[in-house]
C-alpha positions as CSV (number, residue, x, y, z in Angstrom):
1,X,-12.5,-27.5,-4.8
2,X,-8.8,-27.8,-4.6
3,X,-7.9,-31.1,-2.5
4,X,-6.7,-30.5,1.0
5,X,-8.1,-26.8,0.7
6,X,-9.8,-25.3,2.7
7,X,-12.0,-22.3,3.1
8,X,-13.2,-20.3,5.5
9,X,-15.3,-17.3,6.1
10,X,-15.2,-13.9,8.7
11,X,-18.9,-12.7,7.5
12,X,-19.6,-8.7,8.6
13,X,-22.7,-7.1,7.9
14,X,-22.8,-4.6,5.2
15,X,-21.8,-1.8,7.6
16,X,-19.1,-2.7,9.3
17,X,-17.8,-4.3,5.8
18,X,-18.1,-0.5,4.4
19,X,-16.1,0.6,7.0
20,X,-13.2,-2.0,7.2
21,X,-13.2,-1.4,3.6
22,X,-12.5,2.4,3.6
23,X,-10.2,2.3,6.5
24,X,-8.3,-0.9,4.3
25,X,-8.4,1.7,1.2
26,X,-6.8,4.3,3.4
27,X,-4.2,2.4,4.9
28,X,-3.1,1.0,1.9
29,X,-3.0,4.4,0.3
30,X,-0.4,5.8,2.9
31,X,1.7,3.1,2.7
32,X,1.8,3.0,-0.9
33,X,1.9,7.1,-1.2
34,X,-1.2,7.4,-3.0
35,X,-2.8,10.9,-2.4
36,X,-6.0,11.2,-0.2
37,X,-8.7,13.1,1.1
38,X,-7.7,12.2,4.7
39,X,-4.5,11.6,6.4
40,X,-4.2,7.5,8.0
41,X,-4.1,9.3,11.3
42,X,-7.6,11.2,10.6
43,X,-8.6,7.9,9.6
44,X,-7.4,6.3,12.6
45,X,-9.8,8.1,14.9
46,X,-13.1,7.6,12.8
47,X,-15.6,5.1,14.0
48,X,-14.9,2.6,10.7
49,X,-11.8,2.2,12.5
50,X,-13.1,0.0,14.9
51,X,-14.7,-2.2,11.8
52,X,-11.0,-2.3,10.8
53,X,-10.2,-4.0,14.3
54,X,-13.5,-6.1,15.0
55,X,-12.3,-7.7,11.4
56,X,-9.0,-8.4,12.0
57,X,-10.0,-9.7,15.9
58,X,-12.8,-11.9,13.9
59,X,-10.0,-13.0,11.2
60,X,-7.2,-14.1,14.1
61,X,-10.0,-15.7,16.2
62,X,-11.0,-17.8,13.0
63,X,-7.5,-18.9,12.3
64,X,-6.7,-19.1,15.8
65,X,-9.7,-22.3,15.6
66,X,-8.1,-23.5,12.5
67,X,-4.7,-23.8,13.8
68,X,-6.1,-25.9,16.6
69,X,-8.4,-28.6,14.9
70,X,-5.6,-28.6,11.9
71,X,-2.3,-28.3,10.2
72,X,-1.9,-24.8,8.7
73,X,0.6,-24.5,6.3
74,X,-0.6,-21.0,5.3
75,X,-3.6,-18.5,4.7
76,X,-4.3,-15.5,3.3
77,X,-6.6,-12.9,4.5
78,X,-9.1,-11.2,1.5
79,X,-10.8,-8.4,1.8
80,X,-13.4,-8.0,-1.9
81,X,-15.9,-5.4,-1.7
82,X,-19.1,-6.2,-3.2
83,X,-19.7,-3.5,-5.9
84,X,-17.1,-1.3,-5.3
């Protein structure tokens, strides 16, 4: 532990983690002109793309409660997939 650090946790079941994951993956892929097996807009309108979205919400909302109970001077959002 790092002093004056920190850390705190968005926790998705396994599911929706999967699916935040692969829609992450895709984004990422466009933007960074890696080839894919589906375009970012098929991706857009599959149902992990709500996990996207539900994490992100869960992420602001979670920072949102930092910001008010403390000084933020930054954060950083991680997304590690277990086993992947």
């Amino acid at each position: 532990m790092i002093e004056g650090v920190t850390l705190h946790h968005v926790i998705l079941n396994e599911v929706k983690m999967e699916g935040y994951g692969d829609t992450k993956e895709a984004i990422y892929n466009t933007f960074l002109g890696i080839e894919q097996n589906e375009s970012s807009e098929e991706v857009m309108w599959k149902d992990e793309f709500l996990d996207y979205i539900y994490y992100n919400r869960l992420s602001a909302e979670e920072i949102q409660k930092m910001a008010r109970i403390s000084s933020i001077s930054n954060f950083k959002c991680n997304y590690k997939s277990c086993g992947r």
